[in-house]
C-alpha positions as CSV (number, residue, x, y, z in Angstrom):
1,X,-0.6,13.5,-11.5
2,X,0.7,10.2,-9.8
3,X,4.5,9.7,-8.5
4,X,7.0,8.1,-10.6
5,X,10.6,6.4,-10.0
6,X,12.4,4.9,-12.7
7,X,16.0,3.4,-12.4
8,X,18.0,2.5,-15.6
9,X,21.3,1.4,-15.9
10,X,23.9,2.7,-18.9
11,X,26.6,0.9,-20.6
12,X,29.7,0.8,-19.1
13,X,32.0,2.0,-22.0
14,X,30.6,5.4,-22.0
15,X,32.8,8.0,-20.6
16,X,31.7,10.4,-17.7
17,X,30.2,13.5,-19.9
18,X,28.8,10.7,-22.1
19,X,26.8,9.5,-19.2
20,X,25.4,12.6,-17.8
21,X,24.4,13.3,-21.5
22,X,22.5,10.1,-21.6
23,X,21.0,10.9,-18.0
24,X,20.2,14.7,-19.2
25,X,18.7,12.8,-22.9
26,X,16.0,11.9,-20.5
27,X,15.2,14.3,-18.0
28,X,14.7,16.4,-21.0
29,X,12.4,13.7,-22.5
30,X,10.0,14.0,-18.8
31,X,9.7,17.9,-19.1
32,X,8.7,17.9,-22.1
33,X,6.1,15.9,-21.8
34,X,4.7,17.8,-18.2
35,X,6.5,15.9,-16.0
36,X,8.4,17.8,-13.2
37,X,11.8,15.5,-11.6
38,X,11.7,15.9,-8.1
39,X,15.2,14.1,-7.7
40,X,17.5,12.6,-9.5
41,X,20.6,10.3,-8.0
42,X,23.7,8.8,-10.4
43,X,24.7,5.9,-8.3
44,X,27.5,5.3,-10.2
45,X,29.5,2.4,-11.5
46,X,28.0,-0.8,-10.1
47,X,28.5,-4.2,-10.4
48,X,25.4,-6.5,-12.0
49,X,23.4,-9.0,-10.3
50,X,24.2,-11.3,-13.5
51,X,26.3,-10.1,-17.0
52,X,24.0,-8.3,-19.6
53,X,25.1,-8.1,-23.1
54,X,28.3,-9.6,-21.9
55,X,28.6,-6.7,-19.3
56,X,29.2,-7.4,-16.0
57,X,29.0,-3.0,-14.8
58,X,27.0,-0.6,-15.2
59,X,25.9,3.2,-14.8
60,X,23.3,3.2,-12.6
61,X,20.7,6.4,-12.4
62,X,17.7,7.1,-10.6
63,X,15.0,9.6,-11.2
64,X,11.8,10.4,-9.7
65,X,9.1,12.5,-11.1
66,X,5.8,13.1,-11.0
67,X,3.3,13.5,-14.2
68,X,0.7,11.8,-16.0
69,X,0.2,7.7,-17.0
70,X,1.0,8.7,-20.9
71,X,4.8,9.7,-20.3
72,X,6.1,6.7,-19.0
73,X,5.2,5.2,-22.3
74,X,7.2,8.4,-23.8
75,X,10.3,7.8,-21.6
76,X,10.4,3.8,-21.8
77,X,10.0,4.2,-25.4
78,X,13.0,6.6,-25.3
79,X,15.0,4.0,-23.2
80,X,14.3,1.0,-26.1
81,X,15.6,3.4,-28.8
82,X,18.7,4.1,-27.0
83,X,21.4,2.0,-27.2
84,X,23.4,3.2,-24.7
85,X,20.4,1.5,-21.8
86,X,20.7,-1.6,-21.2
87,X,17.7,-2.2,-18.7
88,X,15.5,0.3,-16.8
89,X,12.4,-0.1,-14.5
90,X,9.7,2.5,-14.4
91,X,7.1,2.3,-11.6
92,X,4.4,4.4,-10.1
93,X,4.5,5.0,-6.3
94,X,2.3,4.8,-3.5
95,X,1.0,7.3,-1.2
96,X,3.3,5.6,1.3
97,X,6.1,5.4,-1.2
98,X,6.0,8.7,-2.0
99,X,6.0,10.3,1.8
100,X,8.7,7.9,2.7
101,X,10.7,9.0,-0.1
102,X,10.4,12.7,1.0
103,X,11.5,11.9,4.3
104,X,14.3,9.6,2.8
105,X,15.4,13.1,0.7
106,X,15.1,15.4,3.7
107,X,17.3,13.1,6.0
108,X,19.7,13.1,3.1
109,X,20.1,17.3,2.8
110,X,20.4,17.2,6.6
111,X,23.0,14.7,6.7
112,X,24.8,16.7,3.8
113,X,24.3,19.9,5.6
114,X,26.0,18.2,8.4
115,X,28.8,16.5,6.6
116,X,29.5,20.3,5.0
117,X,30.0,21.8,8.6
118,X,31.8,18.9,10.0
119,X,34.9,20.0,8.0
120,X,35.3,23.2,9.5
121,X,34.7,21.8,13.1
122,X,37.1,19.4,12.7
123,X,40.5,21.0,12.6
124,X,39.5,22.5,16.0
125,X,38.8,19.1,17.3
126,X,42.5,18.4,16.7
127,X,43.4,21.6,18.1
128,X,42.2,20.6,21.3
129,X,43.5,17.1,20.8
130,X,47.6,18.5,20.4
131,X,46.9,20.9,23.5
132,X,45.8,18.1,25.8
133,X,49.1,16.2,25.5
């Protein structure tokens, strides 16, 4: 089993549910060929580097998995048949790739974990703010 990430990037006329259909299209694609997704990111509307198709934004999605050489033939096959993709990259990572994208992910749940308890903190913050004037 080696370490995958593949980013592809979804026409910008599709609507929101369309997108995370598209996104979902391919997940299901990986797990049924024995791949398990370890994460998955939508990053959204972005602008392009340079227009595509006459497109100058896209829907940008990122997935990493981990399986065997023969489903990345599977899935990129998958992306040329779809017409909603209008480029992807697939490529397998390195043992040093692959740890410091664990510690990237771990970092990220803290800093959620964080963000989710700085709410509650902060009307208390004020609190203390009013009182002191």
């Amino acid at each position: 089993m080696y370490n995958y990430e593949t980013v592809f990037i979804l026409t910008p006329v599709l609507s929101e549910p369309q997108m995370k259909e598209a996104v979902e299209k391919f997940k299901t694609v990986l797990t049924e060929n024995g791949a398990t997704i370890e994460n998955e990111e939508l990053w959204g509307m972005r602008k392009l580097a340079y227009p595509i198709q006459k497109k100058t934004t896209g829907f940008y999605a990122f997935l990493e998995f981990a399986g065997e050489p023969t489903i990345v033939n599977k899935l990129e096959t998958a992306y040329r048949r779809d017409e909603k993709v209008i480029r992807f990259l697939t490529f397998r990572q390195e043992k040093f790739a692959h740890e410091y994208a664990l510690k990237r992910r771990s970092l990220k749940k803290n800093a959620a974990k964080a963000a989710d308890e700085a709410p509650a903190e902060a009307p208390q913050a004020e609190v203390k703010e009013e009182t002191n004037e």
